[in-house]
C-alpha positions in Angstrom: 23.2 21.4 -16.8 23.4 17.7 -16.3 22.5 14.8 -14.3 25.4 14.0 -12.2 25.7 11.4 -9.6 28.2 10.6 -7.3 30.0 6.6 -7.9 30.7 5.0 -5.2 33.1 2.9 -7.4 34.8 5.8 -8.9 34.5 8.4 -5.7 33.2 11.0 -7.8 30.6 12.6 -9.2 30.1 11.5 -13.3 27.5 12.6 -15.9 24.2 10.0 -16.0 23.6 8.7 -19.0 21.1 5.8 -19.3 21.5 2.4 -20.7 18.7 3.2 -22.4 17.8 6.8 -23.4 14.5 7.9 -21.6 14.8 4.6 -18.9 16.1 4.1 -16.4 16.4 0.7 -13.9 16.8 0.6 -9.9 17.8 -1.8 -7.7 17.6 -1.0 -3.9 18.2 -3.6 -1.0 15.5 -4.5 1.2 14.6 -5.0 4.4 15.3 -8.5 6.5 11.7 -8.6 7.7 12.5 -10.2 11.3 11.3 -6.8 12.8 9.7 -3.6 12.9 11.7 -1.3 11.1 13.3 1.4 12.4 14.2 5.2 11.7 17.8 4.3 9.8 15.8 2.0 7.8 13.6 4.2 6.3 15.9 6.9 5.0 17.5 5.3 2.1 13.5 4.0 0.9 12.6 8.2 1.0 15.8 9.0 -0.7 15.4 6.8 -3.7 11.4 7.5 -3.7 12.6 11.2 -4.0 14.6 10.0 -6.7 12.5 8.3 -8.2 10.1 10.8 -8.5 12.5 13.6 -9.4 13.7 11.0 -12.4 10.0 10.9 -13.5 9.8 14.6 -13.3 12.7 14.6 -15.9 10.1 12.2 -18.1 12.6 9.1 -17.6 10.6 5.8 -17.4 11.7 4.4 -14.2 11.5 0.8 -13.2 12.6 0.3 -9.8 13.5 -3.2 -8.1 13.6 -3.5 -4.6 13.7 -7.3 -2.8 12.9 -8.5 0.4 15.7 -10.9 2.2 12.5 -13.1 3.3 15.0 -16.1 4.1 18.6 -15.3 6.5 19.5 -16.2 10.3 18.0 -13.8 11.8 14.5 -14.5 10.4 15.2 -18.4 11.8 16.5 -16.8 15.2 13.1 -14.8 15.7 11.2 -17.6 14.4 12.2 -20.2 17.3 12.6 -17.2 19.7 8.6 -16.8 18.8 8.2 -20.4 19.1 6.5 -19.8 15.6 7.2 -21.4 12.0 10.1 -19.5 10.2 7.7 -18.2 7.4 5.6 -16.7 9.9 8.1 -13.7 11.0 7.9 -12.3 7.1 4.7 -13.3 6.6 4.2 -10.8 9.4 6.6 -7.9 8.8 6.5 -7.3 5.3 2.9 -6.3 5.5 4.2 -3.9 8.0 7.0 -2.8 6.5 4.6 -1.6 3.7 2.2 0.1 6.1 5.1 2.4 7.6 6.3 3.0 4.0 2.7 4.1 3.4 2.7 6.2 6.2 5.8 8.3 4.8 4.5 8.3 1.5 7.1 6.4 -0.1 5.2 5.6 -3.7 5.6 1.4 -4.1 8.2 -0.2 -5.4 7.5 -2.0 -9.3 8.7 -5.1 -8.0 9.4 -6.6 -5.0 10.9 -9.8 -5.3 11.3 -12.4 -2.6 14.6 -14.5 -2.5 12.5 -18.0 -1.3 10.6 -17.2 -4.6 13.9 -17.1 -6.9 15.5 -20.2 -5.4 16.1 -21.2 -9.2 17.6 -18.2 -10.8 20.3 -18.0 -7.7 20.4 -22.1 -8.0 21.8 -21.4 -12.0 23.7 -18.3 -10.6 25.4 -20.2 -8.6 25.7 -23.4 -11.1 27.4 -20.7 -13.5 30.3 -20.2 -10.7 31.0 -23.2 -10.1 31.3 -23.6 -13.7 33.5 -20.6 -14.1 36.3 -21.6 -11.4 34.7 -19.2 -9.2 33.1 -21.1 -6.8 33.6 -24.5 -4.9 31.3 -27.1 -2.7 32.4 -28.5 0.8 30.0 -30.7 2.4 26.9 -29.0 0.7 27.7 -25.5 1.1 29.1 -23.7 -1.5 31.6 -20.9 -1.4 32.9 -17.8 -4.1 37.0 -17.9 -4.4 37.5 -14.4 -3.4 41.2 -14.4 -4.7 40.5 -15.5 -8.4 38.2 -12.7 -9.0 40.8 -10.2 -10.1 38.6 -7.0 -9.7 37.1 -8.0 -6.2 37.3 -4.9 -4.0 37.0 -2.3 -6.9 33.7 -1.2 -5.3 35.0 -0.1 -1.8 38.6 0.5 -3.6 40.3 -2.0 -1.4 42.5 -4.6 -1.8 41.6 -7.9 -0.7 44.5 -7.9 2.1 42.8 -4.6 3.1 39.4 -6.2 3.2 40.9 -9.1 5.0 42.3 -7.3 8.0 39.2 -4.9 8.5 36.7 -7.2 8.2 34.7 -9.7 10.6 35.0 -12.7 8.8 33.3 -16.0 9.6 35.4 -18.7 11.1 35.6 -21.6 8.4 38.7 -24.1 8.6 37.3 -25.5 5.4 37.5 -22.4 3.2 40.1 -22.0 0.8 40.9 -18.5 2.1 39.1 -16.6 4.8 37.8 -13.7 2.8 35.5 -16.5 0.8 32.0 -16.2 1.2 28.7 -18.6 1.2 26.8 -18.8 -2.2 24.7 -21.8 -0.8 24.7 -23.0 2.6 23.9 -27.1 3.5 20.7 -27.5 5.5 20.8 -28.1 9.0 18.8 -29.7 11.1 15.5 -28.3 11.8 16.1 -24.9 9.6 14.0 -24.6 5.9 15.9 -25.9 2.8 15.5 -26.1 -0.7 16.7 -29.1 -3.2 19.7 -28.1 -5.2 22.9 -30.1 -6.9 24.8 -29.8 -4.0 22.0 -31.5 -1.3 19.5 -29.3 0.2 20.4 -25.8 1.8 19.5 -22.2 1.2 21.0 -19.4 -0.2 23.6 -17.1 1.2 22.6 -13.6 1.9 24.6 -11.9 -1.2 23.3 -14.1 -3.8 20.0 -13.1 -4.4 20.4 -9.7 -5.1 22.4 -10.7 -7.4 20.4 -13.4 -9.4 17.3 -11.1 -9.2 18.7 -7.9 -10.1 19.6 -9.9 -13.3 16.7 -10.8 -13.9 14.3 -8.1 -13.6 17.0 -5.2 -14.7 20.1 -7.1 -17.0 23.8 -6.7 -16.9 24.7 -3.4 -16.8 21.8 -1.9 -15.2 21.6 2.2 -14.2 21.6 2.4 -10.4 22.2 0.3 -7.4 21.3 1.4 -3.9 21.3 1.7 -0.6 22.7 2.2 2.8 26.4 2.9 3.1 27.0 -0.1 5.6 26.3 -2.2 2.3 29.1 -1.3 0.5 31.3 -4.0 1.6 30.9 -6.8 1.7 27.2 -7.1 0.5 27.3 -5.0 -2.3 31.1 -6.1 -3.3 30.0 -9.3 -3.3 27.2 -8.9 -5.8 29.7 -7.9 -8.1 32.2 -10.6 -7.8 29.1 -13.1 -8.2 27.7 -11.0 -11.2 30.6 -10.4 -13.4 31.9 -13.5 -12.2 29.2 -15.9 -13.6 28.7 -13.4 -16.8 32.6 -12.9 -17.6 31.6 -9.1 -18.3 31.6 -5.6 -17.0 30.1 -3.8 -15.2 27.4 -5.2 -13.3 26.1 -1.9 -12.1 27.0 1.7 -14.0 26.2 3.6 -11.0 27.0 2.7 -7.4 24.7 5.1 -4.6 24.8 5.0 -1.1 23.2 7.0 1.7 25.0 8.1 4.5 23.8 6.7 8.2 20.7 7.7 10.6 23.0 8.3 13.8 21.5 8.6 17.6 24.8 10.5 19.6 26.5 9.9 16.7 26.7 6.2 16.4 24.8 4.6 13.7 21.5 3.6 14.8 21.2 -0.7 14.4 18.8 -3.3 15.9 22.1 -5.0 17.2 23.5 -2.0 19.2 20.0 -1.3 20.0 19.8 2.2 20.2 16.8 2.4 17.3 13.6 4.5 17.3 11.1 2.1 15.1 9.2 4.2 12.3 5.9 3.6 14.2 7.4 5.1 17.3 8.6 8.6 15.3 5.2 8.7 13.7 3.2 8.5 17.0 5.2 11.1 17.9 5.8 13.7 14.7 3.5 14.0 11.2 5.2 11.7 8.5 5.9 15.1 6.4 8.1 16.0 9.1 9.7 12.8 9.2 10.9 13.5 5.6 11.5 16.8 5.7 14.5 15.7 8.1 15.4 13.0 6.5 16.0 15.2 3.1 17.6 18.0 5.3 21.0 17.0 4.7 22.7 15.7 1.5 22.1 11.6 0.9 25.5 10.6 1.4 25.8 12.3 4.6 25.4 10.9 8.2 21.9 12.7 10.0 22.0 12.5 13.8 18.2 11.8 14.6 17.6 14.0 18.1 14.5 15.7 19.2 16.3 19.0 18.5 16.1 18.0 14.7 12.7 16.7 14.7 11.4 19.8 15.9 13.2 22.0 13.4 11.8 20.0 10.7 8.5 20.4 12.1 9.1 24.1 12.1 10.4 24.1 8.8 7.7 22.1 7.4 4.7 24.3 9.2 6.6 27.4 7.3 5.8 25.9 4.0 1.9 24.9 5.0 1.6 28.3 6.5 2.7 29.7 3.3 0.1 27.3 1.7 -2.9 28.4 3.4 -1.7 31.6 2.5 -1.4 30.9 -1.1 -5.0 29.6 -1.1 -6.6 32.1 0.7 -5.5 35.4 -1.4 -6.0 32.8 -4.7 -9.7 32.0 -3.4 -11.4 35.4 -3.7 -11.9 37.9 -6.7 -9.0 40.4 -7.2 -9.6 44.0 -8.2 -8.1 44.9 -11.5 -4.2 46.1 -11.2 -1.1 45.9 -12.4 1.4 43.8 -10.1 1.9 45.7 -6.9 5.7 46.5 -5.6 5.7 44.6 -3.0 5.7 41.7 -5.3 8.6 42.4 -7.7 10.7 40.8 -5.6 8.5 37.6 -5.7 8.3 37.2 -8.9 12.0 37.2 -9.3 12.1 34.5 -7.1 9.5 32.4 -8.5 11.1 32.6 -11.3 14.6 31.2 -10.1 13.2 29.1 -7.8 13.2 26.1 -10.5 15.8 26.8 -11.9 17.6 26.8 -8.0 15.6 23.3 -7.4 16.8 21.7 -10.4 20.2 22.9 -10.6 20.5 21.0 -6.7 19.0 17.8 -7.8 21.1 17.3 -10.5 24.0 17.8 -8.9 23.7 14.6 -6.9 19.9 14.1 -5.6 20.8 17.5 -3.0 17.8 17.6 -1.3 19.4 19.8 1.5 19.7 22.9 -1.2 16.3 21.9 -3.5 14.7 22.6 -0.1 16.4 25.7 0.4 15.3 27.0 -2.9 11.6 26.0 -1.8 11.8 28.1 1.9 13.4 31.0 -0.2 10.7 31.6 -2.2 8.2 31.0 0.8 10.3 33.2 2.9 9.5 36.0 0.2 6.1 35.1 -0.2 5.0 36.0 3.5 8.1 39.3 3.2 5.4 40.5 0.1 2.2 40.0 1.3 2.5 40.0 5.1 1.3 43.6 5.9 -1.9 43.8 7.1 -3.5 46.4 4.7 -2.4 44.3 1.6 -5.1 43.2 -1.2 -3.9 41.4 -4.2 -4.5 43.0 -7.8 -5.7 40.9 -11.2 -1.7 40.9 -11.4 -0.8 39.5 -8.0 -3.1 37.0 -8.4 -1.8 35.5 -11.5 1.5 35.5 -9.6 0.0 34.2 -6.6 -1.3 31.1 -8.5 2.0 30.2 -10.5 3.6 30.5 -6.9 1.1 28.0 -5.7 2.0 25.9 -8.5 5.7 26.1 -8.6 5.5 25.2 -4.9 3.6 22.6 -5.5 5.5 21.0 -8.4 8.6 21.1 -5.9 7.7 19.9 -3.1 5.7 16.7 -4.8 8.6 15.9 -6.2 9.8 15.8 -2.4 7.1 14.0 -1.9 6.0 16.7 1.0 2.6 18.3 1.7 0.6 15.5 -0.7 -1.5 14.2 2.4 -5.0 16.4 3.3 -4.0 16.7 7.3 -1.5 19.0 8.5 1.0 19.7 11.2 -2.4 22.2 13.0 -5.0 20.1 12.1 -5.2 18.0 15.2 -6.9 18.5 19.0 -4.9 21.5 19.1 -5.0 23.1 16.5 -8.6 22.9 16.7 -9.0 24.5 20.0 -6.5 27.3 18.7 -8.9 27.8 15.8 -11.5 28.1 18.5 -9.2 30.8 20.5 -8.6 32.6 17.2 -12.5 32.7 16.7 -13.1 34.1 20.2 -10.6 36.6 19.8 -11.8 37.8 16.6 -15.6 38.0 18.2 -14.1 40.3 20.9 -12.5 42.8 18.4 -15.7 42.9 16.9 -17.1 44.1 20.0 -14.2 46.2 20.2 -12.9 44.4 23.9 -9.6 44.5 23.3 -8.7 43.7 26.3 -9.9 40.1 26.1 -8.2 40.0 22.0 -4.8 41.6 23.9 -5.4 38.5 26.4 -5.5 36.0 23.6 -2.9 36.7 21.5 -0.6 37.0 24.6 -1.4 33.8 26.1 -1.1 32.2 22.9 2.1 33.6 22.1 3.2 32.3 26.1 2.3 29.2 24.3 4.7 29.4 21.2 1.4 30.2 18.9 1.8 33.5 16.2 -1.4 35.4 15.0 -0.7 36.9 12.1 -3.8 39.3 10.8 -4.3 40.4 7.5 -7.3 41.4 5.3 -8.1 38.2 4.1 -8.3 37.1 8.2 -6.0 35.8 10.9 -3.8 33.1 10.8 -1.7 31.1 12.9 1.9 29.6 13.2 3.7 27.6 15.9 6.7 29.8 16.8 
């Protein structure tokens, strides 16, 4: 089986195959560093740092692009709201926006360009379209002729009309036609500017992308991403501009977007603010949890964030650790020789299709939902074997046991889940419960069984499960 992906431009899912054999490049929009970035901003950086990773798995060289919009209105509008100097507000949220990445473990982008620092590549961008016939100048500011670029809406598969009466357009008596959009806007007073041949101004907010996808990646570069709302007309628009100023095709062979982060079903925004910020959610739940929702539904699907959710991912995420410690703990000590026992026949069946279950899912379009299913399958199977209490592993088992470990492993790295030391347990509670397990233990020693009885029931009043076994008890939130 093959790589497919689902086109946005095409609506369907086609065969990948590189510009390049073996390499692959990635663009993915950035942030607008004005703020402290929220829970919907995060997923589409996990789901291309899972596909990233899944890519390198494959032993594709992967360069992957990602900018920062580090000059737009809203970064002004925070700016004087701060009383501060507009350089100031990234200045200060794109080290943050790096330390919540960090905190989910999203591996770093290759390059992360800044549009302030490409002012000449979108300034010859621009010069190109003006060239072309594409784009005119009116008192400074320069705007792209929608209606001459014969394949603009191909992206959203719309037709200009149709893009016309669904959009929000800005008001502009001076444009040629409403649906035309700002490649360079004139300075005004007080806000930064940059020299150019139409007077000083800054670019507009689709340009960039464009110029410095080009540069870094080239015409015709593998995969464009990001969040669904950028479809039209951000992502439309870096096409016009890009095929537009080249006079070829395509800008982009494959077009992915990820579905929204919803809160009561309505897209979670800064504007409508109904936003839970990444640092809030991780005060609140591990980061592998965090990600383990976010991949718990297919990419291009809407995920509703509720505290229902985030505690079923927690749940779901403490089933793999348990079956973790359980791994390492029968792996750790000597076995007795033996062939494999029968409990196990069943688990190495489904060790052995587990790959095969992962990778068929992620090749058919990144689907993390069923890659994880395969994963809690063959964990699910792991504690059916080797959960009663009388059972000791053989030579045989634990030769199983450890290409288990290491098939989970593998699979969930690529997830990027279960990398950090700390664990769901290993905080002030899941101390004390070690304590309580401790205690317990003592007293069966001592043979009061009465107090071990008391233990394990108050524990389980408290949604904890002692499981005991040869190689000791353990313990699971319920």
């Amino acid at each position: 089986m093959s790589l497919k992906i689902y086109n946005t431009q095409s609506g369907q899912k086609e065969e990948f195959i590189p510009r390049k054999p073996g390499e692959v490049g990635v663009y993915v929009c950035g942030v607008t560093p004005y703020n402290f970035c929220h829970i919907g901003n995060a997923r589409p950086y996990v789901i291309f740092d899972v596909i990233r990773r899944f890519l390198e798995s494959q032993d594709w060289k992967v360069l992957l692009v990602q900018n920062f919009t580090d000059i737009d209105d809203k970064i002004i509008n925070q700016a004087q709201n701060d009383g501060v100097e507009w350089n100031e507000i990234p200045a200060r949220y794109i080290p943050a926006y790096f330390e919540d990445m960090d905190a989910l473990g999203v591996k770093r982008a290759d390059i992360y360009p800044l549009a302030t620092e490409h002012i000449s590549e979108i300034i010859s961008l621009v010069e190109e379209l003006v060239k072309n016939g594409l784009g005119y100048e009116i008192d400074g500011d320069v705007y792209f002729r929608v209606k001459k670029f014969n394949d603009y809406g191909k992206l959203s598969n719309r037709t200009p009309e149709e893009l016309l009466a669904g959009a929000r357009i800005e008001v502009d008596e001076r444009k040629e036609d409403p649906l035309d959009f700002a490649l360079w806007k004139a300075a005004k007073e007080g806000e930064p500017s940059w020299p150019s041949p139409w007077g000083p101004g800054r670019p507009g907010w689709h340009i960039e992308c464009s110029a410095m996808s080009l540069k870094y990646l080239g015409m015709g570069f593998d995969i464009h991403g990001g969040g669904a709302d950028l479809v039209f007309p951000h992502h439309e628009n870096e096409i016009a501009q890009a095929e537009g100023a080249k006079g070829t095709s395509p800008f982009v062979r494959y077009w992915v977007h990820n579905g929204w982060v919803t809160m009561a079903s309505q897209k979670m925004s800064k504007s409508l603010g109904n936003i839970r910020s990444i640092r809030d959610v991780l005060s609140h739940w591990p980061a592998d949890v965090v990600r383990l929702f976010l991949l718990s539904v297919h990419y291009r699907s809407p995920l509703d964030f509720t505290e229902e959710a985030m505690e079923s991912a927690r749940a779901g995420l403490e089933r793999l650790q348990v079956g973790m410690k359980r791994l390492k703990r029968l792996t750790a000590n000597p076995a007795a020789e033996g062939p494999l026992s029968s409990s196990l026949t069943a688990l190495e069946k489904a060790e052995e299709t587990a790959s095969q279950r992962f990778q068929e899912a992620m090749e058919d379009d990144f689907n993390t939902a069923a890659a994880l299913g395969a994963i809690f399958d063959l964990v699910r199977e792991l504690h059916r074997a080797t959960g009663q209490i009388d059972y000791k592993p053989t030579s045989a088992d634990q030769a199983l046991l450890t290409k288990t470990e290491d098939t989970l492993k593998r699979l969930t790295g690529i997830l990027g889940l279960m990398e950090k030391t700390e664990t769901v347990g290993e905080d002030l509670t899941g101390s004390l419960v070690d304590l309580l397990v401790e205690v317990r233990n003592q007293a069966r020693e001592a043979r009061n069984f009465e107090m071990s009885d008391t233990i394990r029931a108050r524990l389980t009043d408290l949604g904890i499960i002692l499981e005991d076994g040869p190689q000791g008890t353990t313990w699971r939130r319920r």
